[in-house]
Structures are given as structure tokens and as C-alpha cells.
N, C-alpha and C positions, 0 to 999 in steps of 0.2 A: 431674403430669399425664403419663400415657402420651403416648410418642413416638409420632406421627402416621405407618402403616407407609406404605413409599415405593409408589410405583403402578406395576405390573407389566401386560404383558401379558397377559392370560388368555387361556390356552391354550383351543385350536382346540376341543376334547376336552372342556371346562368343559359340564357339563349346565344349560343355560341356558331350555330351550322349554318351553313350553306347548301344549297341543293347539289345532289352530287352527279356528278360528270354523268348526262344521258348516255354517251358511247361506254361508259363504263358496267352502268345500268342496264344495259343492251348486250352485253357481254357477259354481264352475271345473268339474267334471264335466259338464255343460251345456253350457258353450263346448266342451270336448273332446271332448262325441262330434259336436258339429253341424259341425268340425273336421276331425274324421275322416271324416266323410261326406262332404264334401266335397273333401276329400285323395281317397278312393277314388275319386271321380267321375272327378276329375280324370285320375288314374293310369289310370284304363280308357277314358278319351277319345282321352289319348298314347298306349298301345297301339294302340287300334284304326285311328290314324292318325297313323301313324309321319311323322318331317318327317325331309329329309336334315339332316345335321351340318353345321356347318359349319367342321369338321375332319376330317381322314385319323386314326378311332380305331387304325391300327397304327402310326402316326409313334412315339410312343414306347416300344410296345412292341419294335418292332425295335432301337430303339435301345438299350434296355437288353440285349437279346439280344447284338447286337454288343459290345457295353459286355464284358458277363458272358465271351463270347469273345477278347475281346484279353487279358481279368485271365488266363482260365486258360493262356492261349499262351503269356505273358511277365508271368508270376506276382512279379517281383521288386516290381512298386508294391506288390504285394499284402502279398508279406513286408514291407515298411519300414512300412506301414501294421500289421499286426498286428503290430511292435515298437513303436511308435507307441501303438500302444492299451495296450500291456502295460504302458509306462509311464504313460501315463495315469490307467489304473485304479490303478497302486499308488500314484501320488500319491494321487488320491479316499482312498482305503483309508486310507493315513498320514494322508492331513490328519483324516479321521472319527474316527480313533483320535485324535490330538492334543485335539481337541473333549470329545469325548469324559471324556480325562483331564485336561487343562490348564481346560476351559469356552473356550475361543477359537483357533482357527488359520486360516492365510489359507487362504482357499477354491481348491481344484483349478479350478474355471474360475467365471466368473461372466457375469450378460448382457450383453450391449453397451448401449453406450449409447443409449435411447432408447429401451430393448427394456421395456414394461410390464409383459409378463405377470407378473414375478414381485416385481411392488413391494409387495404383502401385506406385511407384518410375519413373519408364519408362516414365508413362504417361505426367512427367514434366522435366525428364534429356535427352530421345531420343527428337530430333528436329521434325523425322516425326512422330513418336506418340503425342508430342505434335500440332503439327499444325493439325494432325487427330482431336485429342480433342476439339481444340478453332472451328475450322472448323464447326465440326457437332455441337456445343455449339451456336456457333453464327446463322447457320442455320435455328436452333429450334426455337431460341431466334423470328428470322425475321419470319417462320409462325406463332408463337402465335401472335404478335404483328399485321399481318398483318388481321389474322381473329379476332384482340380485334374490330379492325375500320372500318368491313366491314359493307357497306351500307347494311345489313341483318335485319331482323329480331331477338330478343333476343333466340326464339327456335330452329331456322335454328344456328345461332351462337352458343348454346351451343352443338348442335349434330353437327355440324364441327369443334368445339373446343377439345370435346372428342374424336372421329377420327382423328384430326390432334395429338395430343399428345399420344394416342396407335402408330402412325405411327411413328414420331421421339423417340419413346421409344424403337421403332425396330429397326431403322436404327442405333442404336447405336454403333459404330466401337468396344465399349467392347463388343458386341454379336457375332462378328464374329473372326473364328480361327486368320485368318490371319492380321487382325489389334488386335487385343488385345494381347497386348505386355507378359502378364502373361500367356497365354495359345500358345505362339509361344514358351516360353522359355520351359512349361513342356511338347510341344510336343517335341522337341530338348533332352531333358533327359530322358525324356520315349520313345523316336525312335517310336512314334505317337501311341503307346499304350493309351493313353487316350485318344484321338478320334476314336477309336475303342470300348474302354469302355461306352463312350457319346453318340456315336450310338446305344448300345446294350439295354444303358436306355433309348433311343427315343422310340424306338421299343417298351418296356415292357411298357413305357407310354401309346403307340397308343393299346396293347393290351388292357388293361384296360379300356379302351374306355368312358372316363370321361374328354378328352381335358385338361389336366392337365398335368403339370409340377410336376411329386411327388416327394418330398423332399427325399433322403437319410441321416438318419443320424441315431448316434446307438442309440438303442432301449433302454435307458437308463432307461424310465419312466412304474411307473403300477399305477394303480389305486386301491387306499383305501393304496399305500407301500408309496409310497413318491410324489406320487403327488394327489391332491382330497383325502388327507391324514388326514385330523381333524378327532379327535375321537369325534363321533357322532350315530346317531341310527336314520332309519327312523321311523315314526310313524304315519303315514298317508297316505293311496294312494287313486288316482284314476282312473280313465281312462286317464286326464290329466295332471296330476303331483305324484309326488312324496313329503312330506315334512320332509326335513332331518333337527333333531333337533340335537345342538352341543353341547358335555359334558363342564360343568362347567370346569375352572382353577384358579376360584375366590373363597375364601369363602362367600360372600355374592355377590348378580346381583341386577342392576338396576330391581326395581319394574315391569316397562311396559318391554315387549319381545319384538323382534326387529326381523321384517319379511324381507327379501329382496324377489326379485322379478328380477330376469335376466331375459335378452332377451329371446326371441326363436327361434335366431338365434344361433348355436354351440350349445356347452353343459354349463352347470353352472357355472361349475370350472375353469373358468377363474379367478374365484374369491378366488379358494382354489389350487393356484399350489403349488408349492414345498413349505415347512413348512414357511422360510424365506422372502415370495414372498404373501403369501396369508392372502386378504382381510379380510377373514372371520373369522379366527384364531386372527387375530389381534383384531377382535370386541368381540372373544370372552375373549380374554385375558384382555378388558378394562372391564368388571364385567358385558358386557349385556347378556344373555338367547336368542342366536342365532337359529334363522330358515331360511331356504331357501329353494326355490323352485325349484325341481329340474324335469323338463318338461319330459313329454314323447316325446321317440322319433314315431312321429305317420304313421302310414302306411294307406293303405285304408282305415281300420276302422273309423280313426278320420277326415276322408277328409269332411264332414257335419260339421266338428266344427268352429262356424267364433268368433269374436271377442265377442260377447254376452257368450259367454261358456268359453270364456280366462277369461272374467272378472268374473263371476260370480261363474262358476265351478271352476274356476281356483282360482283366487287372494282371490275371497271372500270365497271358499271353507277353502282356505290353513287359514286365517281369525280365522276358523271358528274353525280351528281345533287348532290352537295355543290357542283360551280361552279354548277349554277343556284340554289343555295338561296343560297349569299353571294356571287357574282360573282367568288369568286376562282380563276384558274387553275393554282394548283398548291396540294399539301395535304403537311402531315406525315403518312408512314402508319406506324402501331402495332401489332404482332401478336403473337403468343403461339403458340405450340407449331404447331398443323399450318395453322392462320391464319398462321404467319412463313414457312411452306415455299411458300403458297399468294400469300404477297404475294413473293417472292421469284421465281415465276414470272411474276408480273403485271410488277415492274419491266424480266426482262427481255423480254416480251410488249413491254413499250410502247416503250423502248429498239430495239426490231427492228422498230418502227412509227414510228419517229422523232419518238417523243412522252416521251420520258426527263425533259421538262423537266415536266411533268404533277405528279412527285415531286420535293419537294425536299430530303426526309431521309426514310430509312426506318429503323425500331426492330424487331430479330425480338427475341423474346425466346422462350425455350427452344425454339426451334426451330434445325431439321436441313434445311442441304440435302445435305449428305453422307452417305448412309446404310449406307456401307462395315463402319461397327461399331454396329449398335444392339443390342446384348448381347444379355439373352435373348430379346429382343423375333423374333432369328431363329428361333427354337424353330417362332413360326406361320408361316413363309416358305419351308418344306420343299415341294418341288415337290407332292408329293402332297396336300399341308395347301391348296395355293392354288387345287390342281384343285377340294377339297370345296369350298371356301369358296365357288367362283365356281359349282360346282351348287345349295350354297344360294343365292344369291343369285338365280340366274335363276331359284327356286320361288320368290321374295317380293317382288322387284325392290327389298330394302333389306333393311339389316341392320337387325334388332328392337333397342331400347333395353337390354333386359334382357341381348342377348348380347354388344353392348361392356363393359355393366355388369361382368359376369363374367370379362370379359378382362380387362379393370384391375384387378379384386381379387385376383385368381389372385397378378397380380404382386407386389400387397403382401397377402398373405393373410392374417400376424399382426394386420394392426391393421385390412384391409378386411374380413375374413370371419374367422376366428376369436374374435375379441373383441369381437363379436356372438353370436357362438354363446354365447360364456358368459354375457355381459349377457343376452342372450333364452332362451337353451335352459336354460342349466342354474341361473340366478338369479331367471329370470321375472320380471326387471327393466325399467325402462325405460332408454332411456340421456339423458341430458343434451341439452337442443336444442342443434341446432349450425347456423349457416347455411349452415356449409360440406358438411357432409350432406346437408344439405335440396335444396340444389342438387345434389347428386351423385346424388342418386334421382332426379331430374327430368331423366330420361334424355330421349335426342335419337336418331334414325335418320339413315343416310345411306343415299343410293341407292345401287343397283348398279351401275352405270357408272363412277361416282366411287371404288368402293371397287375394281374391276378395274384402274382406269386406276393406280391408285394403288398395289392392291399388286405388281402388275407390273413398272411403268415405275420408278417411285419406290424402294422397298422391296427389291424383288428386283433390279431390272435395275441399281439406283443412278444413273439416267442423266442427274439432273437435271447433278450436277457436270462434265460432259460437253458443252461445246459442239455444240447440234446433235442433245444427246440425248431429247432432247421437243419435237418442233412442237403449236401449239396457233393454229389460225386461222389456218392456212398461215406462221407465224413460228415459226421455229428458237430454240429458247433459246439462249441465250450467258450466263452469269450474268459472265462476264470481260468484256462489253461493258458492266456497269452500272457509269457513273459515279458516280452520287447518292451523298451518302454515307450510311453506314451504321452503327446502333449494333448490338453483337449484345449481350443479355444472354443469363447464362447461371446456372442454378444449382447449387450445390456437391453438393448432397445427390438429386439428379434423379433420379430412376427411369424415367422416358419419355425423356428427349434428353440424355444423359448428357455432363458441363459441358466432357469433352474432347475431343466429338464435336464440340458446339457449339463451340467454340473453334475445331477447325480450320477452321469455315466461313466466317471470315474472307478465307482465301485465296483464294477461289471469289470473289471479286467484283471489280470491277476499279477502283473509285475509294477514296476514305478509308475505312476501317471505325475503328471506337475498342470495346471488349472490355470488359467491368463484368463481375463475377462475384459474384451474389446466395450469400446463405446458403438452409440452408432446402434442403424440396425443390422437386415442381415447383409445386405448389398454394399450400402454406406460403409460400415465399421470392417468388413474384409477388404474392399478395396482405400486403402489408408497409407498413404505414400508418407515416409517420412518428411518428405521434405513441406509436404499438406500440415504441418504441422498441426493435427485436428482431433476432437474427439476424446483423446487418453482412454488410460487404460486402470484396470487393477489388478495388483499381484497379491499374494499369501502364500507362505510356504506350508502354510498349516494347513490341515484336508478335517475340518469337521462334517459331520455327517448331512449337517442342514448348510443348505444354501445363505441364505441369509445372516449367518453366522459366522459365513464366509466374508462376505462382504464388510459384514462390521467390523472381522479385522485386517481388511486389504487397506496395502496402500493404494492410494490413487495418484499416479503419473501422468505426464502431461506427452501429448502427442502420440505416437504410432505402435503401437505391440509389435511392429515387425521385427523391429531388431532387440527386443526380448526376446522375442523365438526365438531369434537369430542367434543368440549368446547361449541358450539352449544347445541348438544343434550344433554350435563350436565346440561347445563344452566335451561333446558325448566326440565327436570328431577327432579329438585329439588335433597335435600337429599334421597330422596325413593330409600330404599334396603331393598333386602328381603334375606334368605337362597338363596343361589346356587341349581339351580335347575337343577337333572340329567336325562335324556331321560328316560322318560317310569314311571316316580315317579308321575306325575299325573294319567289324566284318562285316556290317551290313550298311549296302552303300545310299546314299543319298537318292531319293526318288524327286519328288517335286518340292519345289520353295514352297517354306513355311509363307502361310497358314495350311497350306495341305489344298484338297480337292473337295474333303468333307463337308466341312465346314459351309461348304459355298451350295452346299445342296439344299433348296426349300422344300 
């Protein structure tokens, strides 16, 4: 018997298709012109009624002007940088030729870790998609490095830093049909039915008229069924929130009730996705008497509301309303990214109200009260950038869903907007349901008052760390007058509150803090289920002043920081339990099933 040949990969280039189904063909040209007509509609609507920006369109063009004139002043980065590439390309060149003649040699660069775009097979067994890869890899590689050392200024450098890296995030040979080895092979099987399909989503894109890449994928998820799924009952509202209390699963709860406090950026439930996956369920299942806030989505009406009516109507309203719903007078409070900046003004609001005992442990988690270094996030913080922003905003009295949506992708481009592009544009595919997606389009607005107050005082001014540097209802903050103690987590891989900004806001307060540092980024490493067993963590009991110092002497654990918090606030907890307490069995009675009404508002 013939030996059985070994199994190869077939090449990209293998004549493998069939002509594809005319009724099917006839049915994507259908959607594509009713697409495009739509698309045109749209494009002559935004013409004919232009909106301000809500950016200064010369912020980076001057900067690269500036940029381009310090290289030609003082041209030596420039020289070390083109010795720099000369060697680089002859490595590429040597390594191609090795391959070439040997069939194997280590690669002139390769992607980082974590970097998808090139995990194809093609990408490392074709010779010219590989050399496409190292190519534009090592290209990238030489303008970051060449704008680390320019004779620039730190501002000029991070607004050419963020433009240089949008731009090599485009140029990426996996965006385009014809170099991405994965979308050559399914246009060859589909007889370029998916570039017909890709188009027809471009199109319904451009209709939609929100500069967005919209995800495809099935519609798997609903709200209050399986995902935002905790059985709970709201029992509180306002014009600014909503507070959803969560059915007991315990026969006896920790004594103090335990408040969270999410951003107001998205919706809440980030925190309560799919049963498996959520934050909230799992705090209710460790014996605490769960609240959470769950934000209006605001339209003009709320556009007057700034950071004094977050705090006070909002954090200390919701406060206020959890002692009359269990009688008890003080609560754990729990926060996350600009919900931990926001309860960080509330504790010291109440502390300068001589109400500090209100709180008896707070939890920020990827949140900033120091906003001295938020990387590139200063790119939008340029004087002229905050002038547009605040003329957009007095045209809407809130910023639109679709244009934070946009901010946050920019930042992570490769995996928020380009690798969409290729799943939708150029494979006419769907992508995989995700909960965590699903939630990420279920975008949320903030008013305009709150977004001045914020990118001013906060952002630009930095003045929360500042004794005195933000009154809010005639009290001075102090964040060095708060006793309570304090957990900060923080995460290693963060793109929004980066882990050693977070770290130093430890100093900023004036009683105990204790420091955990999540794996993961900011989304990933918060939402970390023990049983996901993913990620780790690191502890130190020790607080040196430099981050990194920190790190050298943590340990590193394996799996989930949740229930290191958790041994945390057992600790501080004492024995204290009381009966299990169900929504609406105090004094303020149950209104509608969790998820609430808010939430459901676009």
C-alpha cells in the first residue's frame, strides 16, 4: 500500500472556486444599490448641513509641520534613523535570501504579542506575504522610533505619535484585498462575491452617517434574558440615574450594602453580561446586598448637568437611597474607570460635609485622580481641540454615542476598527457574537456641562489632586482629608488609565490605601471571573513611591483579583450579617425589573 502523502498547506494561489450562485449575486446587487442610495442620501444631507466638529481639524496638521521643521533644523535623529533603516532592510534582504536558500531563517521582525492581524498560516508559509509582513512591521517599527527621538517638543511628539500610529495601522497589507492572503483565498472561492458583499456594507455604513465601522454579528443577546440578566428590581429614580437593587442568593448578607458606581461612558452592564461573565452576580453571590447605578441616557434636557449634580444628585442621591431601602448608614462603594474619579470626589464632598463616616471602604478600580500623564489621551486636550469641542457641545447640549464610540476606537484601532474592516469590508463576513461588543455599540451620551466641567477642571487643569482644586456645593475638595480606607485596582495592559498613573493615586489620599494590579487590559482584566481562571494578578504590601518598584516586588498569582478584593472587604467587614435582603422589603418599594428602563434608552 502507498504511503499515505503528509498534509500541507495549500497555497493561497490553489484554483479552488466555483462561480457563485447568480440568485445569490442578484440579491447582493439589490442590497448594493438600495445601499448606495442611501449612502448618497445621506452624504447630501451632511453637506447641506454641515455640524461643528468636535475637534480643532489643524491640531495635527500643525503638528506634523512643526514636527517636519525641528527634523530639517537638526537633522541628526534623522541621520541615525536612515542608518537605522539601512540596517534593517539589509537584515529583511539577508534573512529573504537565507529562506529562500536554506527553506528557514529567523525573521527580521515579527508581530507583538497579541497582534492578530497576521495569524493566517500564509502570513508565515508564503515567502511574499511573509516579506509583505516583516516589511510593513519593520517600517512601523522605524517611524515610531524615529518620532520617540525627535528634537520636538513632548506635545508636538505625542500628536505625531498618535497620527503616525492611525497611519501605519492603515497601511497595514492585512487591510487591503490584494495583500491579505485570507481574503485573496475567499475571494477565489466566492468568484469575489465577498467583495461585493463588503461593499454593500460600506455603503449601509456611510448611510448611517456615524463614521463607523458597524460590527455584524447574530443578534444573540437581550436585555433583562441573558445578558444584564441578574434578578434585581429597580427602586429608585431620577432624572440622573436609575438604582437597581439585586435579589439575594444568600441566606444571610454582609451587614453594610455595597454601592457601585460605573462610568458614564456606555451602559452599566458591562458589569452584569452574560450570567458566567458578570461582575455583579458574583458580588451578589459572595452574601453582599448589591446596588448599582445605572445612569440615564441624557438628551438636551440634562445638558446643564456638570460634575456637581453627578456627585451629589447622582452618587450621593443613590447614597441616600440605599440607607432607606436597608436602614443601614454607611455602604461599601465600588467604581471603575471615570465612576472611581467620580466617587473620589464624592468621598471628599462628604468628608468637607462631615459625613466621611457615610463610607466605610472605597474600591476605585482603573481609575485616575491624577491626570498629570494620560498619554495619548492629551492629543484631545490641546487648547484649540477643547475650544471645538465645547462649540460642539453648546450645538447638542451632549455628546452623541457614536462620537465617544469613535474616540475609543481611534485608540485601539487594530482590533476596534480595522479588523472589522476586514471581517465586514473585504470578507463580507459576520464576526462571532460577543457580549462584550454588544455592549460596546450600546453606546451612552453625556451632557455638556459635565463634559466642560471635566475636560477643563479634570483633564486639562489636573486639579482634582490639588487641595481646593474643585469646589462642588460650596465644598473644597481635599482628597488628603479622606480617611476611609481605600482599595485602588489597577490594570497592567490599560489603554484608558494607564496602571502607573493609577498607582500613583494612592498618595492623593489621606487614610490606608492597599494597591492589586489586574492583568489584562481595561475591559478584559475587570471583567475576570474566577472561574475564567485567566490573566493573574500582583500583590505587595509595601507602597514605594515609584511604580515600577512596585512591581519588582509583587508577587505574581495566578487567575482572578476578585477574590483578593474580596478577602479585603471581608476583612474590614468583620463577622457582621444580617438576614438577606430582597428589593422592595425596606422602605422604598420595588418599581420595574432589573435592568431598569434606562438602560434600554438609545
Amino acid at each position: 500500500m502507498a504511503a499515505e502523502k503528509p498534509q500541507t498547506h495549500e497555497s493561497v494561489f490553489a484554483p479552488t472556486a466555483g462561480w457563485p450562485d447568480p440568485l445569490v449575486v442578484a440579491e447582493a446587487l439589490t442590497t448594493l444599490t438600495t445601499n448606495a442610495a442611501e449612502a448618497m442620501k445621506t452624504a447630501m444631507g451632511q453637506a447641506a448641513a454641515p455640524q461643528a466638529l468636535p475637534y480643532d481639524p489643524m491640531t495635527l496638521p500643525k503638528a506634523v509641520m512643526a514636527f517636519n521643521t525641528a527634523l530639517m533644523t537638526q537633522p541628526a535623529s534623522l541621520y541615525e534613523a536612515q542608518a537605522r533603516a539601512w540596517t534593517d532592510w539589509t537584515a529583511l534582504w539577508r534573512t529573504m535570501g537565507e529562506r529562500m536558500t536554506t527553506g528557514a531563517a529567523e525573521p527580521a521582525a515579527a508581530p507583538a504579542k497579541g497582534d492578530r492581524r497576521f495569524s493566517a498560516p500564509e502570513w508565515s508559509e508564503e515567502p511574499v506575504y511573509d516579506w509583505l509582513k516583516q516589511a510593513y512591521l519593520l517600517s512601523a517599527k522605524q517611524m515610531q522610533d524615529l518620532v520617540a527621538t525627535a528634537p520636538v517638543d513632548e506635545a508636538t511628539r505625542a500628536q505625531v505619535d498618535f497620527l503616525s500610529r492611525q497611519l501605519t495601522a492603515a497601511l497595514s497589507p492585512a487591510n487591503f484585498a490584494h495583500t491579505n492572503p485570507v481574503v485573496v483565498r475567499k475571494t477565489i472561492e466566492s468568484g469575489g462575491l465577498n467583495l461585493l458583499t463588503g461593499l454593500s456594507n460600506v455603503l449601509e455604513d456611510v448611510a448611517k452617517g456615524q463614521g463607523l465601522v458597524g460590527r455584524r454579528a447574530p443578534n444573540d443577546f437581550e436585555l433583562g434574558v441573558n445578558i444584564a440578566a441578574t434578578p434585581g428590581a429597580v427602586v429608585f429614580r431620577n432624572d440622573l440615574l436609575e438604582l437597581i437593587q439585586y435579589a439575594p442568593t444568600t441566606e444571610t448578607v454582609y451587614r453594610r450594602p455595597l454601592l457601585f458606581i460605573p462610568p458614564l461612558v456606555n451602559k452599566y452592564y458591562l458589569f452584569d453580561l452574560t450570567p458566567k461573565a458578570s461582575y455583579l452576580k458574583w458580588l451578589v453571590d459572595q452574601g453582599h446586598t448589591v446596588f448599582v447605578v445605572s445612569w440615564a441616557n441624557p438628551d438636551e434636557a440634562q445638558a446643564g448637568k456638570g460634575m456637581e449634580a453627578y456627585v451629589v444628585d447622582g452618587i450621593v442621591a443613590a447614597m441616600d437611597a440605599v440607607q432607606k431601602a436597608t436602614g443601614e448608614k454607611d455602604v461599601d462603594l465600588v467604581s471603575y474607570c471615570l465612576g472611581g474619579t467620580l466617587t473620589a470626589m464624592t468621598l471628599a464632598y462628604l468628608t468637607g460635609k462631615g459625613q466621611a463616616d457615610r463610607v466605610a471602604s472605597a474600591t476605585l478600580i482603573a481609575s485616575l485622580v491624577d491626570f498629570g500623564d494620560i498619554g495619548e489621551w492629551s492629543v484631545f486636550t490641546a487648547e484649540e481641540d477643547l475650544k471645538a469641542f465645547h462649540r460642539y457641545l453648546d450645538g447638542k447640549g451632549y455628546v452623541e454615542a457614536h462620537d465617544l464610540a469613535r474616540l475609543f476606537s481611534t485608540v485601539r484601532a487594530n482590533d476596534l476598527i480595522w479588523s472589522s474592516v476586514v471581517t465586514h469590508y473585504l470578507l463580507g463576513d459576520e464576526a462571532r457574537a460577543s457580549d462584550l461588543l454588544w455592549w460596546f455599540d450600546d453606546g451612552a451620551r453625556i451632557p455638556a456641562a459635565f463634559l466642560k466641567d471635566y475636560s477643563t477642571q479634570v483633564l486639562k487643569a489636573n486639579r482634582l489632586k490639588d487641595a481646593g482644586g474643585i469646589t462642588l456645593d460650596g465644598v473644597a475638595l481635599d482628597l488628603k482629608a479622606i480617611k476611609t480606607p481605600v482599595m485602588i485596582v489597577a490594570l497592567k495592559d490599560d489603554h484608558v488609565s494607564a496602571w502607573k498613573a493609577t498607582y500613583a493615586g494612592r498618595d492623593y489620599f489621606g487614610g490606608p490605601t492597599r494597591f492589586i494590579l489586574g492583568g489584562s487590559g481595561h475591559n478584559a482584566g475587570m471583567i475576570n471571573p474566577p472561574a475564567a481562571n485567566k490573566h493573574g494578578y500582583w500583590t505587595h504590601d509595601a507602597a514605594p513611591a515609584d511604580a515600577e518598584t512596585w512591581l519588582a516586588g509583587a508577587e505574581q498569582k495566578p487567575g482572578s483579583w476578585w477574590p483578593e478584593w474580596q478577602g479585603w472587604l471581608d476583612a474590614a467587614a468583620t463577622d457582621e450579617k444580617v438576614k438577606a435582603r430582597k428589593p422592595g422589603s425596606g422602605k422604598l418599594k420595588a418599581l420595574d425589573a432589573a435592568p431598569g428602563t434606562y438602560v434600554r434608552v438609545k
